[in-house]
N, C-alpha and C positions, 0 to 999 in steps of 0.2 A: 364386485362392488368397489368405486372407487372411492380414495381417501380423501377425507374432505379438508383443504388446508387453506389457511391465513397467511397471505405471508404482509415481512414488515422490512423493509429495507429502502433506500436513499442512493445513494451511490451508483457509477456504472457497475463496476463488482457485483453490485445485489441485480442488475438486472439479469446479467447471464444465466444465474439463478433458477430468475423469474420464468425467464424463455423455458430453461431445461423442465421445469414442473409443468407448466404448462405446455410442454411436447409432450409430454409421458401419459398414458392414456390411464394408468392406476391410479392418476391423481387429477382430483378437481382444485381449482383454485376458487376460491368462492369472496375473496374479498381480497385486494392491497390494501395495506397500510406505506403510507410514506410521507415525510417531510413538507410543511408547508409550504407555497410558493416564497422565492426571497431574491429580495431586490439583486442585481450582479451587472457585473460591466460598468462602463465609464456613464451610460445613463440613467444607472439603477433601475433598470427595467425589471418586474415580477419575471421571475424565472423558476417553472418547474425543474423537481427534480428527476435525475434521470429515469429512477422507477416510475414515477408519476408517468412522463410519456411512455413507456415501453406497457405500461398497464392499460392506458388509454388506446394505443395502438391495437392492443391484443383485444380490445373490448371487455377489459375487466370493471369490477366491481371497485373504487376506489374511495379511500378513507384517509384523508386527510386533519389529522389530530394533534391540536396545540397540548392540551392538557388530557394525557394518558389515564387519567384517574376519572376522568368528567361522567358520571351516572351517565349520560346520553349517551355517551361513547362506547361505557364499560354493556350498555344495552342492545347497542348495534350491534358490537362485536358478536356480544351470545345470543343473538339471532341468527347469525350465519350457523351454528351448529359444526363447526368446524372439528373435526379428528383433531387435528394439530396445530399448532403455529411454528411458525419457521420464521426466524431469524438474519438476516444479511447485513452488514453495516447500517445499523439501527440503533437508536440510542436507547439506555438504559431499560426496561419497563419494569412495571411493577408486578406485583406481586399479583393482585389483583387480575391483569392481562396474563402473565405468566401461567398463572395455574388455572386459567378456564378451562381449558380442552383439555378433554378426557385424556388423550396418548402423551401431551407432552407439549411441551416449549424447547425448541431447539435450537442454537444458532452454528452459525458455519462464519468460523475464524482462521485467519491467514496463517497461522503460526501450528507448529509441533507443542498444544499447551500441553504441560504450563508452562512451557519457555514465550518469551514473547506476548505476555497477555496487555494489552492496551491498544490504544489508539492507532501505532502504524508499526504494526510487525513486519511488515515486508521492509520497507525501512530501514529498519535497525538490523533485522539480519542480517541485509550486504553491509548494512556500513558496519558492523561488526564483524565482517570477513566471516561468513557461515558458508560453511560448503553444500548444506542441505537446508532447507526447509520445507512445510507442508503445509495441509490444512487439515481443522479439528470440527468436528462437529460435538454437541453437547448441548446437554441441559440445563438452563434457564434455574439461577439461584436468585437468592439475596446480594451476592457477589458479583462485581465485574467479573466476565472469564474465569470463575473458580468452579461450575459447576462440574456434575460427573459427565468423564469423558464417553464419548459412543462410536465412532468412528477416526481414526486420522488414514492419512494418505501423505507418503515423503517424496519428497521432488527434490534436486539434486540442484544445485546453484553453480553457472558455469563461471572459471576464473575471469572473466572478461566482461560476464554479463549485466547490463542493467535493469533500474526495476522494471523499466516498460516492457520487459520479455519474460519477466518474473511474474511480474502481476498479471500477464494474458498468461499465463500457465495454471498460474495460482485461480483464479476465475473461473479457468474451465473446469479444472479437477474441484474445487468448491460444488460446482452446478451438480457433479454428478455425486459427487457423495452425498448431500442434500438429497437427492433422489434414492439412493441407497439406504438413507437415514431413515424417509421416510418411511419406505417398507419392513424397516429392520421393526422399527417403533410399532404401525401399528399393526405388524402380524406378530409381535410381542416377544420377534427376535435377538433382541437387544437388551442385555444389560450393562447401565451405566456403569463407569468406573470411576471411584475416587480419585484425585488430582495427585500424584506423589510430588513434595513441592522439597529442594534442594537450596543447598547453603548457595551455590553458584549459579540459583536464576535469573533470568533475562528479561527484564520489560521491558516492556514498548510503548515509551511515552506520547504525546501527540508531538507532533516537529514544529519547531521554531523559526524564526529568521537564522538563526546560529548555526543550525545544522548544518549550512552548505557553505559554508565559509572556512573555507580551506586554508586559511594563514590562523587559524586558532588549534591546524591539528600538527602530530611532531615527526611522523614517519612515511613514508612513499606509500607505505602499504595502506595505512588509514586515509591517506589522500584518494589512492586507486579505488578503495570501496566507497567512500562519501560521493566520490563524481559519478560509479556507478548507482548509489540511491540518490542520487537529485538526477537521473538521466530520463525522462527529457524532464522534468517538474522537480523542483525551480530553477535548477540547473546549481552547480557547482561552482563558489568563484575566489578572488581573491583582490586582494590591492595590489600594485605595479609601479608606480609613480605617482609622485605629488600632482605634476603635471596633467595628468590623466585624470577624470572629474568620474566616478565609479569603478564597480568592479566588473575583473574581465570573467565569465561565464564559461564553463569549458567541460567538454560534452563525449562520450565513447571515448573513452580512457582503453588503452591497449598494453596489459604488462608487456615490454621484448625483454625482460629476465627476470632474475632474483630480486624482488625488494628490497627485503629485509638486509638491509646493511652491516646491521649490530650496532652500530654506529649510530643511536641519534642525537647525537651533538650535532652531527652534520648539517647542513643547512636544505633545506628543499629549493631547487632552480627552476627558473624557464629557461629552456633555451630556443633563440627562433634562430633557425638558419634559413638558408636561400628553400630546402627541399620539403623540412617539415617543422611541427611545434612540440617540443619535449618537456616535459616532467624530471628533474634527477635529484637524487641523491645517495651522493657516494659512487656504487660502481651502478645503481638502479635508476633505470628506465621507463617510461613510461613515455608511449606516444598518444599523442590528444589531437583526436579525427576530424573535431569538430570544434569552434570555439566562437566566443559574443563578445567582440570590443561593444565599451558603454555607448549607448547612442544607436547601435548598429542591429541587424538582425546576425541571427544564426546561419554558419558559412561552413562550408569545408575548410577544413586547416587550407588545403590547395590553394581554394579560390581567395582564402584569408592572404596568404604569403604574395599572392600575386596584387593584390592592392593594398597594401601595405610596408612601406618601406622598412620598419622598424626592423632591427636584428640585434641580436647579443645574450649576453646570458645575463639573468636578475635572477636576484632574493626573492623570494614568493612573497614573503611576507615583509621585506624591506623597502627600503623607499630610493636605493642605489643600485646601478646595476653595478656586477659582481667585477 
């Protein structure tokens, strides 16, 4: 007998999900839920979201719902008879949708909760210089991300790496514990566990334009993680000159040693020389692979150096070179 589930999610993240449940022959999907179409790009063209195509592709069941609460909606839903509902980058639901299905409401979040509960845990883990992170599965409360934990899985964050290699990890391992969840739940294998919540928690707010603006942070190390979380989206940047009309965007950040100075009085540099473009401060290194003068598209430092005459060493965040 297979399990019968809902699922609800927006985002690419929630579609891999989607795929994994719907490959898995224990589980029927019997309806999506996803995000209304919304205008995007330079001509505000109706644009679905990415579950909406991947549900439509797979020939699913799809439900498209402004007001979560709407009798018409809360009627559809418990018509499908659904085991479960499952959870993926979804916004809030209520109470109402939460507690229909017999086995549970569950969602699959980026982060080891309850570290990292909000909007972009992948995020703030690198730029908080985390060596590991995972993903949680869990039960659907009155609370953002407070509910009883069911599942986690830890993945390891490499010194170099950015989010784009996080987040396709984080995705895949999301998909199958989801899968894992499922059966844990409805053959009644699983019991939740309450959140243990600490003086030295970590949230995950939603990100701002501020985040990636690299002349507002004070040490090589938090520069090296912030370029890695805006890698490739929005990109990391900072001011250079008065001269220069934007900021310059700067991509695969490479520690070649020790950061950490001791020292942040120090000032953070560019340096461009004839071979490559650096990051320093003090005795700390960082080479930057890739970089976006304003105006310009995305380059190799290489192909940057060679159409570009500029050289010397600047202030990251001043308006002189050094």
């Amino acid at each position: 007998m297979s399990t019968r589930i809902i699922f609800f999610g927006t985002p690419e993240f929630a579609s891999a999900t989607l795929e994994a449940l719907v490959a898995c022959p224990e589980i029927e999907v019997v309806a999506v839920v996803t995000a209304s179409d919304k205008p995007a790009g330079r001509g505000l063209k109706m644009q679905a979201s990415h579950v909406s195509e991947t549900a439509e592709r797979l020939n699913l069941s799809l439900l498209k719902a402004e007001k979560l609460q709407d009798p018409g909606f809360l009627s559809t839903l418990a018509s499908f008879r659904a085991d479960i509902f499952v959870v993926v980058a979804f916004r809030m639901l209520p109470q109402a949708v939460w507690g229909m299905p017999p086995f549970g409401t569950f969602n699959v979040h980026a982060s080891l909760l309850p570290d990292y509960r909000g909007a972009a845990p992948i995020q703030w883990a690198i730029a908080n210089g985390e060596k590991q992170t995972g993903v949680t599965t869990f039960l659907l409360n009155e609370r953002i991300d407070e509910g009883g934990i069911l599942l986690q899985e830890v993945l390891q964050i490499g010194e170099n790496e950015p989010i784009s290699s996080v987040y396709q990890r984080l995705m895949i391992a999301g998909a199958g514990l989801a899968v894992r969840t499922i059966d844990g739940l409805f053959n009644q294998k699983l019991i939740a566990k309450s959140q243990i919540v600490s003086n030295d928690l970590r949230s995950a707010p939603k990100i701002y334009q501020p985040f990636g603006q690299l002349d507002l942070l004070k040490t090589l190390d938090q520069v090296h993680d912030r370029i890695r979380a805006c890698d490739p989206f929005p990109g990391a940047s900072f001011l250079l000159d008065e001269a220069i009309n934007g900021r310059i965007k700067v991509f695969s950040s490479e520690k070649l040693n020790d950061c950490n100075t001791g020292d942040y009085a120090l000032s953070i540099k560019l340096i461009i020389s004839n071979n490559s473009v650096h990051l320093s401060q003090g005795e700390g290194v960082l080479n930057i692979h890739e970089i976006q003068w304003p105006g310009k598209r995305k380059m190799k430092a290489i192909d940057f150096l060679r159409g570009f005459r500029l050289r010397g060493e600047f202030t990251l965040s001043g308006l002189k070179s050094a």
